[in-house]
C-alpha positions as MATLAB code, in Angstrom:
seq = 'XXXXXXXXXXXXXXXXXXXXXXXXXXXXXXXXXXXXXXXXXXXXXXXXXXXXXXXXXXXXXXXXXXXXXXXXXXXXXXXXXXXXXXXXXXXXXXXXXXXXXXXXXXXXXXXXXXXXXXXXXXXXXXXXXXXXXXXXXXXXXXXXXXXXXXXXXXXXXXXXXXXXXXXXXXXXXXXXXXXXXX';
ca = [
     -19.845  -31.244    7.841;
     -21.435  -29.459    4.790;
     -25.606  -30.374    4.208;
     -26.437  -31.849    0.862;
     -27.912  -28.274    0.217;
     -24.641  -26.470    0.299;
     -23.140  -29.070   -1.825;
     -25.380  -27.818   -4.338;
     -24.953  -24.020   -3.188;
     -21.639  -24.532   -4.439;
     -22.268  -25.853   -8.149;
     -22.041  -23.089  -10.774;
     -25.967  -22.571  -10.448;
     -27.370  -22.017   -6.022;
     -29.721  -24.576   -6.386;
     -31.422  -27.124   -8.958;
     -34.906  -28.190   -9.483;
     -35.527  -31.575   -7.606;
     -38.358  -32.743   -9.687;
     -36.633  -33.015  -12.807;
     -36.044  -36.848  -13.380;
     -34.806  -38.600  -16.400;
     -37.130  -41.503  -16.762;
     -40.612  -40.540  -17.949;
     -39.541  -37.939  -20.786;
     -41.386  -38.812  -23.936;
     -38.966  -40.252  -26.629;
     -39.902  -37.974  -28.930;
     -37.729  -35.371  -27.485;
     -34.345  -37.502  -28.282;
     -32.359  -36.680  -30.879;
     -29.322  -38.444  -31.042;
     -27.106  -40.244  -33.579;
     -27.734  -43.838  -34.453;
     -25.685  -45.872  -31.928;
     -22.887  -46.356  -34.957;
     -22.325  -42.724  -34.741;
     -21.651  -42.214  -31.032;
     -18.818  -44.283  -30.734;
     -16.496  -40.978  -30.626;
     -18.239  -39.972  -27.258;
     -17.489  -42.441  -24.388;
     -21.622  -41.597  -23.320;
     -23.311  -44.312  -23.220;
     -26.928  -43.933  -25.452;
     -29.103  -44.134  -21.935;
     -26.695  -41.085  -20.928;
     -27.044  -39.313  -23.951;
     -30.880  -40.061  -23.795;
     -30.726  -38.407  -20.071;
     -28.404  -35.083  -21.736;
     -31.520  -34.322  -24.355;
     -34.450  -35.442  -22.490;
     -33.540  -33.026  -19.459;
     -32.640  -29.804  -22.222;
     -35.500  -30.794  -24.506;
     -38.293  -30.593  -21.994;
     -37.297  -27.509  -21.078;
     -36.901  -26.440  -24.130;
     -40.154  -27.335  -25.137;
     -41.864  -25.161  -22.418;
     -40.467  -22.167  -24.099;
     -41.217  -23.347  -27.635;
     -37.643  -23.970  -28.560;
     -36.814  -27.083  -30.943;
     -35.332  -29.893  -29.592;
     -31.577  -30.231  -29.461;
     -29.209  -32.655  -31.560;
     -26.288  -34.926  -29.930;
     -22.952  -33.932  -31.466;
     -20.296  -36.076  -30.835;
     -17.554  -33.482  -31.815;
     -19.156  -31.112  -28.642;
     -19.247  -34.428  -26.529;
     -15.555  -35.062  -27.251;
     -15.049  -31.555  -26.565;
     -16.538  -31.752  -22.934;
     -14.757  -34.733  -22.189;
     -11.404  -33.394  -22.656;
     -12.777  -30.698  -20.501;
     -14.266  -32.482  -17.853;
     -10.846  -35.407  -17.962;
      -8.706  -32.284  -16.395;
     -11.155  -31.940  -13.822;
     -11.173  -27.567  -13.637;
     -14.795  -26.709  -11.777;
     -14.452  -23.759  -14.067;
     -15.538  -22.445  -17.530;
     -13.163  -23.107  -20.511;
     -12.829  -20.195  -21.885;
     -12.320  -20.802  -25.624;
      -8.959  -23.132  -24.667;
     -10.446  -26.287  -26.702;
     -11.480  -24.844  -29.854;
     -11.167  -21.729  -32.180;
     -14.835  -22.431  -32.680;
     -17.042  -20.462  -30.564;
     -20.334  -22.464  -28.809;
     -21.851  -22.082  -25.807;
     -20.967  -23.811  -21.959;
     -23.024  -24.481  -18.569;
     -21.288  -26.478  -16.209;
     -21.837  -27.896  -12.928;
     -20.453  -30.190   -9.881;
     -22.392  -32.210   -7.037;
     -21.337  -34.804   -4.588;
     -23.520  -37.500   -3.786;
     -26.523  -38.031   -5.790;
     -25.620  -35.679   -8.592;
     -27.706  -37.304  -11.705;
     -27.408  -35.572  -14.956;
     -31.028  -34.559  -15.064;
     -29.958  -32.718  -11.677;
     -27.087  -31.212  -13.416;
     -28.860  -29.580  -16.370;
     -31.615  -28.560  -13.722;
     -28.983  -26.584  -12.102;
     -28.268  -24.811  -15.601;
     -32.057  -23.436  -15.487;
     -32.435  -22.846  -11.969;
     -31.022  -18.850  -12.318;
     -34.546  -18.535  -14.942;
     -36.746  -16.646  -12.102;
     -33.456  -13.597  -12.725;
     -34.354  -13.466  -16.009;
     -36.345  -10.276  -17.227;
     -36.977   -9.827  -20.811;
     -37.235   -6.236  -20.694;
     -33.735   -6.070  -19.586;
     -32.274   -9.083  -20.581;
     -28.920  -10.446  -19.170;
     -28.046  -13.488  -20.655;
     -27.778  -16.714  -18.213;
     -26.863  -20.397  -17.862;
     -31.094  -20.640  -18.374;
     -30.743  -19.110  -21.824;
     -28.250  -21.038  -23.314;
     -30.375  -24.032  -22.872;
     -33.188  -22.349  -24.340;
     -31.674  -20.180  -26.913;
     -33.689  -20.883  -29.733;
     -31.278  -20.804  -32.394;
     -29.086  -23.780  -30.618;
     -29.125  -26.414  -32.636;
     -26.633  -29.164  -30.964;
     -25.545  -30.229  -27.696;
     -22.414  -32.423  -26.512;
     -21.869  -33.439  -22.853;
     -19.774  -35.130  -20.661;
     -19.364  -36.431  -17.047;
     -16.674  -37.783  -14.913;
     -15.800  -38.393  -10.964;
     -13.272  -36.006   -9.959;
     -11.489  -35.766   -6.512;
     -10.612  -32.201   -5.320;
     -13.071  -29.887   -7.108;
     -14.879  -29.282   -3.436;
     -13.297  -30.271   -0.201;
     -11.608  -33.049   -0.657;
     -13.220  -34.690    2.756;
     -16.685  -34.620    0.835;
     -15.068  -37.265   -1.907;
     -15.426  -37.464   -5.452;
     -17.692  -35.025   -7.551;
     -19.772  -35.631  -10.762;
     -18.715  -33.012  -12.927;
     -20.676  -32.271  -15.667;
     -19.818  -29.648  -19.252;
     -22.188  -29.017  -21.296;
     -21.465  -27.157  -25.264;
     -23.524  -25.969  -27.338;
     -23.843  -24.585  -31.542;
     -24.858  -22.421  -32.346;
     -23.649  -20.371  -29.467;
     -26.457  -18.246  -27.252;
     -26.398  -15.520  -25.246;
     -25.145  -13.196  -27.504;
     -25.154   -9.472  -26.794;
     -28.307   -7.881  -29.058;
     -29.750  -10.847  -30.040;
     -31.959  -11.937  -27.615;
     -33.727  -15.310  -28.667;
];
């Protein structure tokens, strides 16, 4: 039987940071859409809440401006995360371009435990050689917007460890582009 651990271990990111919760995050980091706005996105406003609070306090430790909900990325993700791939997009949902982290847990996979996972490859960054991680699309300064979505899938792991939360995250402006480090 697989540990908890290697549950994580397989997620698009080796580990996440435990201590990341969702409750406690000041409000001033949310940004969302007045409730009349987010009816395109099946996210509830406490989930959208959780989406910004855990990118916008990391954010703010490396002096990057809070993100904006987008409904248009959120629909995105959803269509993404409704087919149930454990696996990037690739461009298939748009001809825009924007950014993507992505992740999968069994259990007790919370979203703040999700976008944790994005930032957990941060100790391989070096900024004297930069390579360009799920950690710095979250921070990538010029990001403006984020849209997420979550749903229960069956099969992404083996399919004796039950469902999965997976989780896609977009972003716009896109980061981690080649020669402009940000």
């Amino acid at each position: 039987m697989f540990s908890v651990s290697l549950l994580y271990a397989l997620a698009v990111i080796l580990s996440f940071v435990p201590n990341l919760y969702v409750h406690g995050f000041p409000k001033g980091l949310r940004h969302h859409l007045p409730p009349s706005h987010s009816i395109a996105s099946r996210n509830t406003l406490r989930q959208i809440d959780a989406f910004l609070d855990a990118h916008n306090i990391i954010r703010a430790e490396h002096n990057a401006t809070a993100l904006q909900w987008s409904t248009s990325l959120a629909a995105k993700a959803e269509l993404w995360v409704d087919q149930c791939q454990f696996r990037h997009t690739n461009g298939v949902l748009s001809s825009g371009v924007y950014g993507e982290n992505i992740a999968a847990g069994t259990g007790a996979f919370p979203i703040a435990a999700a976008v944790a996972s994005f930032v957990a490859d941060k100790d391989q960054y070096d900024s004297a050689n930069p390579t360009y991680l799920h950690f710095t699309q979250v921070v990538w300064k010029s990001t403006t917007e984020v849209g997420c979505a979550v749903n229960q899938c069956r099969g992404i792991f083996d399919r004796s460890l039950g469902s999965a939360s997976l989780y896609v995250c977009l972003y716009n402006p896109v980061g981690n582009v080649i020669g402009r480090a940000s």
